[in-house]
Every structure is written in structure tokens, then in C-alpha cells.
N, C-alpha and C positions, 0 to 999 in steps of 0.2 A: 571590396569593402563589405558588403553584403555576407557575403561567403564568412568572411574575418569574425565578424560580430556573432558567430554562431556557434563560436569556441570557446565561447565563456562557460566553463564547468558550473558553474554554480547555477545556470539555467537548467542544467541535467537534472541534478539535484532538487530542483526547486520542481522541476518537472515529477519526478516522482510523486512527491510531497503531496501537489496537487490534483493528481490521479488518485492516490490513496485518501484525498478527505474530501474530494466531491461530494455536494450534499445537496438536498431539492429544494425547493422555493418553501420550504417552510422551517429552515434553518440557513437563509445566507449567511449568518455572520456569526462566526464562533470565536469571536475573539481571546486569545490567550490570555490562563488567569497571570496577570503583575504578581511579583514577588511581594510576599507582605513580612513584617517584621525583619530582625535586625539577624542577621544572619552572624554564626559563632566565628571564631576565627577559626577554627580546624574545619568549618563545613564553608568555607570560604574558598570559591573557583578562582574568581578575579576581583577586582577591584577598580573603577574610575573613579579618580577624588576619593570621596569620602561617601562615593553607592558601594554597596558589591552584590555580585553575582554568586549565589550560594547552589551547592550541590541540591540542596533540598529546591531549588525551585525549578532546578533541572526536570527531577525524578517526578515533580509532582507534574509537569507538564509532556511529558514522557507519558505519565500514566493515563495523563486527561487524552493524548492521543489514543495510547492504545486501548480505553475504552473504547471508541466510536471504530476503532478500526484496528483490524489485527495487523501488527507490524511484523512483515518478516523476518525472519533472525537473522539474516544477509541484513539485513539491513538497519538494524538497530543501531549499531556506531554511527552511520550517517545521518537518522534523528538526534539521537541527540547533540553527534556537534554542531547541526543547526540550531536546533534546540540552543546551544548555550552562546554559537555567533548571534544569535535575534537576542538575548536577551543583554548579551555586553553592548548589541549595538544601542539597543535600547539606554542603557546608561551611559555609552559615549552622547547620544541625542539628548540626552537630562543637561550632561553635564556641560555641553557645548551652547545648549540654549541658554543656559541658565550663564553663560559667557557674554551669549550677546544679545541678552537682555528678551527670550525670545518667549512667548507663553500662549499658552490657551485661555481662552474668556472664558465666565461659565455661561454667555450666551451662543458662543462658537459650540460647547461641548452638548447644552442645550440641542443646539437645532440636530447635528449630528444624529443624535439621542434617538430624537424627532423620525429622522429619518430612517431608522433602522430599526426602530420603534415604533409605530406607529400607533398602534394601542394603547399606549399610554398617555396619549390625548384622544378625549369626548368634543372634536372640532375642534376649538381652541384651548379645553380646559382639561384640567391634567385631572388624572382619575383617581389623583390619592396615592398615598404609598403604598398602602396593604396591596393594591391591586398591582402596583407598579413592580414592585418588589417581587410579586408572586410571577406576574408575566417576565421577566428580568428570569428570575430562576427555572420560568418553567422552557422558554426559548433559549438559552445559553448554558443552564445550570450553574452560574455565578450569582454571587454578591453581588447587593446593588453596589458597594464601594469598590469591588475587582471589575463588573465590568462599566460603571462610569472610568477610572481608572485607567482602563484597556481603551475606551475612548478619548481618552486625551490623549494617550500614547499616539496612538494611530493620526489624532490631527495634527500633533509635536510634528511627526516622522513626515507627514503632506507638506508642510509649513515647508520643511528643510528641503522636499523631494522639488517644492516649486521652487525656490531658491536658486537648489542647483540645474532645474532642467527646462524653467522658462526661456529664457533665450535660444534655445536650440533651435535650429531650420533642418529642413531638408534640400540639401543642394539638386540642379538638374542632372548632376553627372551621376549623384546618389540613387535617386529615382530612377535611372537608366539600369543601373547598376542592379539593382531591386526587379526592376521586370524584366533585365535578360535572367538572372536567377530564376527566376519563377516560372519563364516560358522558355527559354530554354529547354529541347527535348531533343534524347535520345532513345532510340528501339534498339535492342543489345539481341546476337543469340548469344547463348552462353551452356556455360555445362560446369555446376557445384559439382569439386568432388569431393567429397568429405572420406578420409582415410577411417573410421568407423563402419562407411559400405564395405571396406577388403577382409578388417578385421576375421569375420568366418569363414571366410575362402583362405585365410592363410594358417598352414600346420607347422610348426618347427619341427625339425629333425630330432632326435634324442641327440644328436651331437650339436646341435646347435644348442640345445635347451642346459645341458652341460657345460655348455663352452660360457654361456650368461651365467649361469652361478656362479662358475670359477671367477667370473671376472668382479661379477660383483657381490660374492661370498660374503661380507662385514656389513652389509645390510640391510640382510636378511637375517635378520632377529626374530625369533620368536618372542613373545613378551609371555609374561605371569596366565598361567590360568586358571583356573580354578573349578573345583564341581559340587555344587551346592545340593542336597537336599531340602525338603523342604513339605510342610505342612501345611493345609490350602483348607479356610473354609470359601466353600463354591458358593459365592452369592449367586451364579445361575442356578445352582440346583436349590437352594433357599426360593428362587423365584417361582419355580417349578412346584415344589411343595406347600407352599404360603397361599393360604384362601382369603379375599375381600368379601366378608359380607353386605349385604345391603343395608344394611344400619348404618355398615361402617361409610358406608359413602353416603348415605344420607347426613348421618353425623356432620362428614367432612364439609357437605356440599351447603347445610347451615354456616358452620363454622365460618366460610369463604362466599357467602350470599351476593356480599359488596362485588366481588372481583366479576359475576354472571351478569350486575345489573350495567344495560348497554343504555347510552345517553342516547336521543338523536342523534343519527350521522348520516352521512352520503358518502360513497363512492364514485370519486370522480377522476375525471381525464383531463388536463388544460395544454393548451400551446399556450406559449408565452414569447412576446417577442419585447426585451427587453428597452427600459427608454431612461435607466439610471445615465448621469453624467452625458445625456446629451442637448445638443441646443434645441429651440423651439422648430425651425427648419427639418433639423434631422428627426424630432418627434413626432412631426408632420408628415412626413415620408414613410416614417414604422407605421404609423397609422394606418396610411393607405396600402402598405402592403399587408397588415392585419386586415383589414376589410377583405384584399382579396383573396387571402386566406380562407376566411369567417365564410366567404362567397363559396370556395370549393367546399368545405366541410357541410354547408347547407344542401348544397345539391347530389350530397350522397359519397365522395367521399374520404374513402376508409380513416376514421380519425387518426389511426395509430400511423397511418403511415403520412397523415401531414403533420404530426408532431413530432415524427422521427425527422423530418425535411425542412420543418420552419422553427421548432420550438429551439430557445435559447437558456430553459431552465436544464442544467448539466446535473440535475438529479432526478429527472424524468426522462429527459428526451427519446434515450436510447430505450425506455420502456413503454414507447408510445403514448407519452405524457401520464400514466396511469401512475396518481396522489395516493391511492388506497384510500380505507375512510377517514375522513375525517371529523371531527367535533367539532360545536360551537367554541368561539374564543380563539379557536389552533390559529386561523389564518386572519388576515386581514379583513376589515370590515366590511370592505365592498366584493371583497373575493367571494367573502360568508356569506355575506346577502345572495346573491346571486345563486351561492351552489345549491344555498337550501329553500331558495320559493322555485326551482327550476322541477320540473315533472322528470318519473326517471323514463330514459333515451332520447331526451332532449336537450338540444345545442343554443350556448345562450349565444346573445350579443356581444360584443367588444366589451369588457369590462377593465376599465383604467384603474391601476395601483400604483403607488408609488415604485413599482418595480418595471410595471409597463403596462401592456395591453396584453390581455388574457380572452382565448374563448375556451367557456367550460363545457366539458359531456357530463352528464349526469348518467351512472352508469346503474347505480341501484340506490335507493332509502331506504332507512330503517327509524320507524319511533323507539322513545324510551321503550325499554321493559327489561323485565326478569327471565333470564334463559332459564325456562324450567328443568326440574331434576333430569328428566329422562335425555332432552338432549344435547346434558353436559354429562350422564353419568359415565360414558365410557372415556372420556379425557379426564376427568376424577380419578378412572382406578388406578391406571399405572403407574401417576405419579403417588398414591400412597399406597401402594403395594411394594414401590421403591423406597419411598420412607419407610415401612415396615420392617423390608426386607434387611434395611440398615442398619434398623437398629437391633433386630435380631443378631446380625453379623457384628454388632458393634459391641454389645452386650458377652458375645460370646468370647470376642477379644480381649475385653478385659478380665473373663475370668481366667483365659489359657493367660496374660500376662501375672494374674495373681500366682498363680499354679507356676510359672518359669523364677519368679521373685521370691518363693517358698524357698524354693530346693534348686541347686545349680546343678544336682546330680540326674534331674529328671530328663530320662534320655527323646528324643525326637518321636522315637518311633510309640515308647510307653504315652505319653502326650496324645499323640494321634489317637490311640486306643482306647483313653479315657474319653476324648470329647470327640470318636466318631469322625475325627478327619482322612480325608485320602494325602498320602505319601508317595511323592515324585522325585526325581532330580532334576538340572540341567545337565545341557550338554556342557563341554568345557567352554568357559569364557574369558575372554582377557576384558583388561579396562576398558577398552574403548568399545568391545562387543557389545551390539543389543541382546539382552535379556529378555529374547521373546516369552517365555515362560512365562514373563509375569507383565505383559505387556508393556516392558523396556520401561520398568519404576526405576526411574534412578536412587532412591532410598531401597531398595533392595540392592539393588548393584553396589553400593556403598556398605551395604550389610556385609555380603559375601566376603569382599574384600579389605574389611573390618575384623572380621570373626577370626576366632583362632578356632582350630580344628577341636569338634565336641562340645564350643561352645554354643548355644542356643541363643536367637538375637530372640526380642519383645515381638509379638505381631508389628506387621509392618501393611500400612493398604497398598493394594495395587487394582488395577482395572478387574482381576478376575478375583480379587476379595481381599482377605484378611493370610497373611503366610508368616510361619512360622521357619527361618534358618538352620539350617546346619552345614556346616563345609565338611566335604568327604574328600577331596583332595586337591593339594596343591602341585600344580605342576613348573618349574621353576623356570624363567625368564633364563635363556641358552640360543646357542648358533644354530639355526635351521637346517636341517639335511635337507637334502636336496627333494626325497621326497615329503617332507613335509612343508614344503611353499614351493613345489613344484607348478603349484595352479600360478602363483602368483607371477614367479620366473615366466610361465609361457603365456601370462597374460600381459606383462611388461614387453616381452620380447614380439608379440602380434602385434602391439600398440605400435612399438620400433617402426617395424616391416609395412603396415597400414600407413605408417607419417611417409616413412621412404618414398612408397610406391603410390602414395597420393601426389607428391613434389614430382615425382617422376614424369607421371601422366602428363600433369599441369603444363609443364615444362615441353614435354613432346607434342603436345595437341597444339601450343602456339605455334609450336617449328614450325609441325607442318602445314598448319593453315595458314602461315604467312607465308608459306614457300608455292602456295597456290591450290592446295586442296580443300574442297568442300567443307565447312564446318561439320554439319551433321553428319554423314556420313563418316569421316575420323572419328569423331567423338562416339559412333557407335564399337566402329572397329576398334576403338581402345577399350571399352566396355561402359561406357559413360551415358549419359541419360541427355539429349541435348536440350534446348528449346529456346522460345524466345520473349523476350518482352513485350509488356505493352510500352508507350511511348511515356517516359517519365521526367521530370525535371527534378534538378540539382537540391530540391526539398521534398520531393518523393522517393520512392525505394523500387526496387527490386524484392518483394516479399519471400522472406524464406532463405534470401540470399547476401546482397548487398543493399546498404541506403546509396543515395546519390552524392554524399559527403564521400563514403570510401570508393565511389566511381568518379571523383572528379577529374580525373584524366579524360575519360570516357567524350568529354565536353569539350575537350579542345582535338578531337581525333574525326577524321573524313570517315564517312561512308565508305566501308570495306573496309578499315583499317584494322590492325588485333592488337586489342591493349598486350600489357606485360602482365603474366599470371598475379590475379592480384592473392597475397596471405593473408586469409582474414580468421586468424588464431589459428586453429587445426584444421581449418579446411582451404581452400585453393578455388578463386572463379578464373577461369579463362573464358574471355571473351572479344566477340567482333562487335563494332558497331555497323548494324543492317540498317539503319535509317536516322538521319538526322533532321530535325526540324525547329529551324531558326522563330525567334519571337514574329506576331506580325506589327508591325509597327501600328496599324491601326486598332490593336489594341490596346494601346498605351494612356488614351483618353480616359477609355473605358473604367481601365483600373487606375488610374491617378490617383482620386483619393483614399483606396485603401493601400496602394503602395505608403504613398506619402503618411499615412496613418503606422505602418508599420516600419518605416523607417526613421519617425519620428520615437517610436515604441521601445526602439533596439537602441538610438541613442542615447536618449533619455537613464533604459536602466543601465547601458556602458556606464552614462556619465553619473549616476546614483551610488553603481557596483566602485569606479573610481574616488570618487567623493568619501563614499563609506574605506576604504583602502586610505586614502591618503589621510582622512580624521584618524582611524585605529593607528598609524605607523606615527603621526607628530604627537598624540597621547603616549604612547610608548616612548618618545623621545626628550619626552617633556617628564616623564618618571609620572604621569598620572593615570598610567595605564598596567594594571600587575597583573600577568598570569600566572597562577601558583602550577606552574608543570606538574608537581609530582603528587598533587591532587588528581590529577586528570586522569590516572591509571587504573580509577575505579568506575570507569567509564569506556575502558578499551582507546583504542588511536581512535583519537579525536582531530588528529592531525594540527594541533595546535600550539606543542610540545617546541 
């Protein structure tokens, strides 16, 4: 059952998610901004009742992610159709409370507020809105009305999560189930063979290489090519040329006085050992393990590596708790107290916030003041030598654009000649080629294959400046000779012969070690790399190789035993298992309560992920649930279609 619960895809997913917006103890809580106003009908995704879910509050929470963190382009269709599942869930949760009568106080949203907040009360008394409003914007960057808002949401969603998942237990057979998972180990040798190693040890014949075209001659297509000429003003040699005098940075460095003057801060280090959502017992116990924490760091040491070993803050930890500076106001009041009457390379006391128990290193201080001219002037110059240089190149741009808008007759090269440009081509390129030339600007690529032959495009920017178009010739989209995508044929047919003779191997290495010969040793003789594991369990991995999900065989197999070649996409494990080592039962007290904590954990979201599943399908059956499919196609598969 244990095993079972860990196929839920939308934990994958959510796993990413979470990886990519990890953040330090001085931004727990970034709550998503709620959709505001009434969304049009053509920008309309869905609909529950009479809420909907509009494109626009997709893209703007799309964008509020990929601020704080670059999304990779693999992975964009997957934000967002979370992005747009959290926000319809969101109005199934409106539209179902408001069913059964369900709401938030505003002393429920209040205390929340409170706790995620904390700066916004002076002890008991609230600090004002200007300050409130300003702390609100300056910790989340929302509206006080988006994220009050965002906090209802989120105790609407708690309201329904304990609904559906207080009842739940953890049965004995569960909790069995949970720490033979976990301890459960096996020691594997094994031998990856990735058909990529064969790849350069294998040549095709010129009859073979023949025999692959013929066969799959229709395609192999060439596509469109094209050869561009082109006019380049060189912002490096603009750089090269262009003098900063020292006026000009004195100038600049008035201009921008504000940006040098540094507040008080410190530099500091904290472990954190968290005590949100726990009872007074278990507070008591973080305590005491914080103390003997506080206890190692005082006797010398290495900070970094008992915050890499005890710290709970996931946006320090792994950097040896180091906050960088910080300002008055940024953290919590008893945090601030502490960091800044602390001497620097000095280790304070346990200091309690309402996030837990913290001890701080004081790593360096700084008072107010004014970073003088001299040593800010050399991070002044570059950045206005690059403004300069810009607008040199910018300026120049639009007068070759006046000059192209004159006269359509004015040819590439006479242009050049007037305004001192150098004149290059491309190699040939098709659509989908990068245009290193111009450091792969796709409004240049778009130019090329725009233009008609002699005509001249407008300046266009790219990475190495301002360029001017012309297409010198087109080469027309036709059947490939053989040798023109001969690379292509003999890299296809390696790929072939590499997969082959990797399945091969695979195949033969189990024979014979199940027929009774040495692992290592075959595995050499076949040309294979062998080696062995350390001892892992059914929630650890094999690094580099397999996890212990794709080895679950592995666990019901004896000492000496040889799995069946496992395919894991294009490569091949075969392996024996060299050691097996069962739970010990006397560790089962041990771990009890974090078993039982995590199997409570995995139920819970089943029965949340279920709950939310069976709400969406009787909305949908009930006609109060719309999704406009053929809106969704300006968002890629959303999988929701």
C-alpha cells in the first residue's frame, strides 16, 4: 500500500513546483495573487456557477512565478496547467462552501494574518495601515485586498482539507507496510549500459549507409534555405572606441547618490529548527534539541556545517544558513533584535519566533553611510559606457532606418559605405536552424525568411548590435542526395546499431551470469564497466542508474539472484542482487512516530487529491462546471481538453 500511494503523478508535478520556488525564512509565504475583476467572455478558461477562471489570471500568475524563478521551457505547459487546476479548484471550493453554508470570520483571517505577519502588530496593537500595507507589499509584493484575499482562500481550502481528512488513522498493518518500505535493503552489482558508449566504436559500411537511404529515401528532406547578407553595427567595437570621462561618472554617481547610501545591516548565518503547527510537547523537544545544537556551535563548531545538518529553513540550509545582509524591518522583531546588538563573530542564544528557534552568527556589520565616489566608481562605468554605447548604436539605427524609408532602391552594400558598416553573410539556413551570426535573434531569422530577394529589412537588434538584411539566395525545399544528409543517414543508422548492440549485451550478461559465471568479470569481457551498490531501500536510488521504484523486483529476489535486464528508455541495467538486508524489527519503536506521521501524510493528500477528483467530476455532471477546450490551445496541452 505504501509502494501504491506513490504513483500519484500529481505529487511529481507538485514536486518540481516545489524545488523551483524554495525560498528562505525571510519570504515563507508567497501566496498567489486571486483573480480580480470580471473576466470577458472570449478571455474566459472555465466557469463554476457563476465564478470563472480567465486566461488573464493564468498569464499573470505565470508571470508572477517566472519572475522569482526562471521556468524551463520543458516545462512551461506544466505550470501552467497547474496554474489553471489550483485556480478552478479554487472556485470549485467558493462555490461548494458557499453550498454548505461554509465561511471564514474575519477573526479566523485576522489571526492567520497574525501569524504570517507578524510585524503588523506592536504586541497587541496593529501598526496602522500605511505601515501595514507597505510591509504586505514589501514581503509578498501584493495588495493588502489580494493578499488578505489569498488568505481566506487558503483557510476556505484548510476548513474543507480537515473535513475531508480528520478521521483518518493509520492502521498496524500500514505502519508495517511503511517501515518494511523504508528499511528494506538491497546491495545490487550491476553494469549500465547505455548504447551512446558504442555509438563511436561503430562505422557503417558505404553499403550499409546506402542501403538506409534507399530504404528510407521520402524522409529525408531537405527544407528551404536561405543566404542572408547583412550589415552590422558592432556594439563591441562601439565599446572599444567609446571614452567615459570622469565627469561623466561623477555626474552619473550624483545623479544615483540614493542607490550608494547603505542603511545599517549585518551579515548573518542562522540555523532554524522549525516549531510552526506543532503541540506544546513536541515544542519542548525542538527546544532541547536546539540547545544542543547552540551547545555544539558554541564549543567551536563549524557553523556552516551544523546548519547544513540541523537547519529546517529550505532557503538557507544547503548554504550553511548564510541570510546575506540584512536590514532593519526585513525580519521579525526578535530575529532583528538579536542580529543587530550581537558583536561581529558572535553566536547568540536560542532566539524563539513564531517560526521556531533560531541561533544567529553575526558574520560582519556595517553602519549607515555613503559609499564614496572612488569605491563605487569602477561598477559606474560599465554600466554607462553600455548606456552610451546604446545609444550611439541606437541613434545610428534610426538614421540607416530613415536612409532604407527614403529609397527602396538603396542597395546593402552602398548603405554600408555611407555609415562605415562591415558586410558579412550567413551560412545557409533553414527554419528551424540557429542563426549563430546574429546570436540565434529570432526577429532576424524571421527577417531572412520574410524578405524577398534585394529587398532590405529596417535595422533589427540582436546580441552583437544593430543589422541590416538582405537575402542573396534561396535554396528550394527538395529530396536529399544521399550526399547531402549522408551525416544524418550515418548518424540514424549508429543510433540503430548502438540500441541493437546495447539489448544485446544486456541480454547476454544475464545468461551468462545466471548460467554461473562471475558478474564482474563477464561484464568486463563483454566490454562493460561493472560495479556495486551501497545498500539502499525501495525510497532510495541507485545514482546515475535506477531509483528503487524501477528496481522493485530487486526486493522480492535472494541473494545471488539476476533480475531480468531492466529497459530504462535507451539504456539497459542488468543486475544481481549481492546482499540483502531485511528491517530490524527493533527498529520499529524507534521510528513509529515518524512512520505513522507519514502515513498519515500520504493518506490524507490520497483522500484531498480524491475529494478534489470526485468535487470536479459531480460539478461537471451537474452542468456547473464549463471548460472552454478550444480556449486552452493558446496555452499548449494542458491536458484538460
Amino acid at each position: 500500500m505504501a509502494a501504491d500511494n506513490r504513483k500519484t503523478g500529481m505529487r511529481i508535478l507538485l514536486g518540481v513546483v516545489v524545488l523551483l520556488l524554495g525560498g528562505s525564512m525571510l519570504l515563507y509565504l508567497v501566496p498567489q495573487t486571486p483573480g480580480t475583476g470580471e473576466a470577458s467572455s472570449t478571455d474566459t478558461l472555465a466557469k463554476v456557477g457563476d465564478l470563472t477562471v480567465s486566461s488573464a489570471e493564468v498569464r499573470q500568475q505565470f508571470a508572477e512565478i517566472q519572475q522569482r524563478n526562471q521556468i524551463p521551457k520543458q516545462l512551461e505547459s506544466l505550470y501552467a496547467r497547474q496554474i489553471l487546476n489550483q485556480l478552478m479548484f479554487q472556485k470549485e471550493i467558493e462555490y461548494e462552501a458557499k453550498r454548505l453554508g461554509i465561511s471564514v470570520s474575519n477573526q479566523e483571517r485576522a489571526e492567520r494574518i497574525r501569524q504570517f505577519l507578524p510585524t503588523a502588530y506592536n504586541g497587541d496593537t496593529f501598526v496602522g495601515l500605511d505601515r501595514y500595507t507597505a510591509e504586505v507589499q514589501a514581503r509578498f509584493q501584493m495588495t493588502v485586498r489580494a493578499f488578505e484575499e489569498a488568505i481566506r482562500q487558503g483557510l476556505l481550502q484548510d476548513k474543507f482539507r480537515r473535513l475531508v481528512t480528520d478521521g483518518i488513522s493509520a492502521g498496524p498493518q500500514e505502519l508495517q507496510d511503511e517501515f518494511r518500505y523504508r528499511n528494506e535493503k538491497v546491495k545490487l552489482d550491476y553494469a549500465l549500459i547505455k548504447p551512446e558508449d558504442f555509438e563511436a566504436k561503430i562505422t557503417p559500411s558505404d553499403a550499409e549507409i546506402k542501403s538506409a537511404y534507399e530504404k528510407n529515401k521520402t524522409k529525408y528532406q531537405v527544407p528551404e534555405k536561405r543566404v542572408a547578407r547583412f550589415a552590422l553595427i558592432d556594439v563591441n567595437q562601439l565599446r572599444q572606441s567609446t571614452q567615459i570621462s570622469d565627469d561623466e561618472l561623477k555626474l552619473q554617481y550624483q545623479q544615483d547618490i540614493q542607490q550608494y547610501q547603505v542603511p545599517n545591516r549585518v551579515h548573518v548565518q542562522h540555523i532554524l529548527l522549525m516549531t510552526v503547527g506543532k503541540t506544546d510537547a513536541e515544542v519542548e523537544e525542538i527546544r532541547q534539541k536546539a540547545e544542543d545544537v547552540l551547545k555544539q556551535a558554541k564549543k567551536g563548531s563549524k557553523f556552516d556545517d551544523l546548519a547544513k545538518k540541523y537547519s529546517e529553513d529550505p532557503g538557507t540550509k544547503d548554504k550553511g544558513g548564510d541570510l546575506g545582509w540584512i536590514t532593519q524591518g526585513q525580519t521579525v522583531a526578535e530575529f532583528e533584535k538579536t542580529a543587530f546588538h550581537l558583536d561581529k563573530g558572535k553566536i547568540s542564544d536560542l532566539v524563539k519566533t513564531q517560526y521556531g528557534f533560531h541561533i544567529i552568527k553575526v558574520l560582519d556589520k556595517e553602519t549607515a553611510h555613503t559609499k564614496p565616489f572612488e569605491e563605487v566608481k569602477d561598477s559606474i562605468k560599465t554600466p554607462l559606457l553600455l548606456s552610451k554605447v546604446d545609444k550611439q548604436a541606437s541613434d545610428l539605427a534610426e538614421q540607416l532606418s530613415s536612409t532604407i524609408r527614403r529609397s527602396n532602391k538603396v542597395s546593402l552594400d552602398d548603405l554600408a559605405k555611407q555609415f562605415h558598416l562591415t558586410v558579412a553573410e550567413t551560412r545557409p539556413v533553414s527554419p528551424t536552424d540557429a542563426v549563430l551570426e546574429f546570436g540565434n535573434s529570432q526577429d532576424a531569422k524571421e527577417a531572412i525568411f520574410r524578405l524577398h530577394p534585394g529587398e532590405l529589412s529596417l535595422p533589427i537588434r540582436t546580441d552583437r548590435g544593430y543589422i541590416v538584411l538582405s537575402v542573396k539566395e534561396i535554396r528550394s525545399t527538395h529530396q536529399g542526395t544521399l550526399e547531402e544528409v549522408r551525416d544524418k543517414v550515418v548518424a540514424e543508422l549508429k543510433k540503430q546499431k548502438a540500441t541493437e548492440l546495447a539489448s544485446a549485451k544486456a541480454a547476454d550478461l544475464a545468461k551468462r551470469v545466471k548460467a554461473g559465471e562471475k558478474f564482474d568479470a563477464t561484464a568486463k569481457a563483454l566490454g562493460l564497466e561493472p560495479k556495486t551498490s551501497d545498500l539502499f531501500a525501495r525510497n532510495g536510488s541507485i545514482s546515475g542508474a535506477a531509483s528503487g521504484k524501477q528496481l522493485s523486483a530487486a526486493f522480492q529476489m535472494n541473494a545471488g539472484e539476476v533480475g531480468v535486464p531492466l529497459n530504462l528508455g535507451a539504456n539497459w541495467l542488468v543486475y544481481r542482487v549481492a546482499e540483502r538486508q531485511d528491517p530490524n524489527p527493533a527498529d520499529f519503536e524507534k521510528q513509529k512516530k515518524e512512520l505513522t506521521e507519514q502515513v498519515l501524510q500520504t493518506k490524507r493528500n490520497t483522500a484531498f487529491e480524491a475529494f478534489r477528483v470526485a468535487l470536479e467530476a459531480r460539478l461537471k455532471q451537474e452542468g456547473k462546471l464549463q471548460i472552454m477546450s478550444d480556449r486552452l490551445k493558446a496555452f499548449g496541452d494542458l491536458g484538460l481538453t
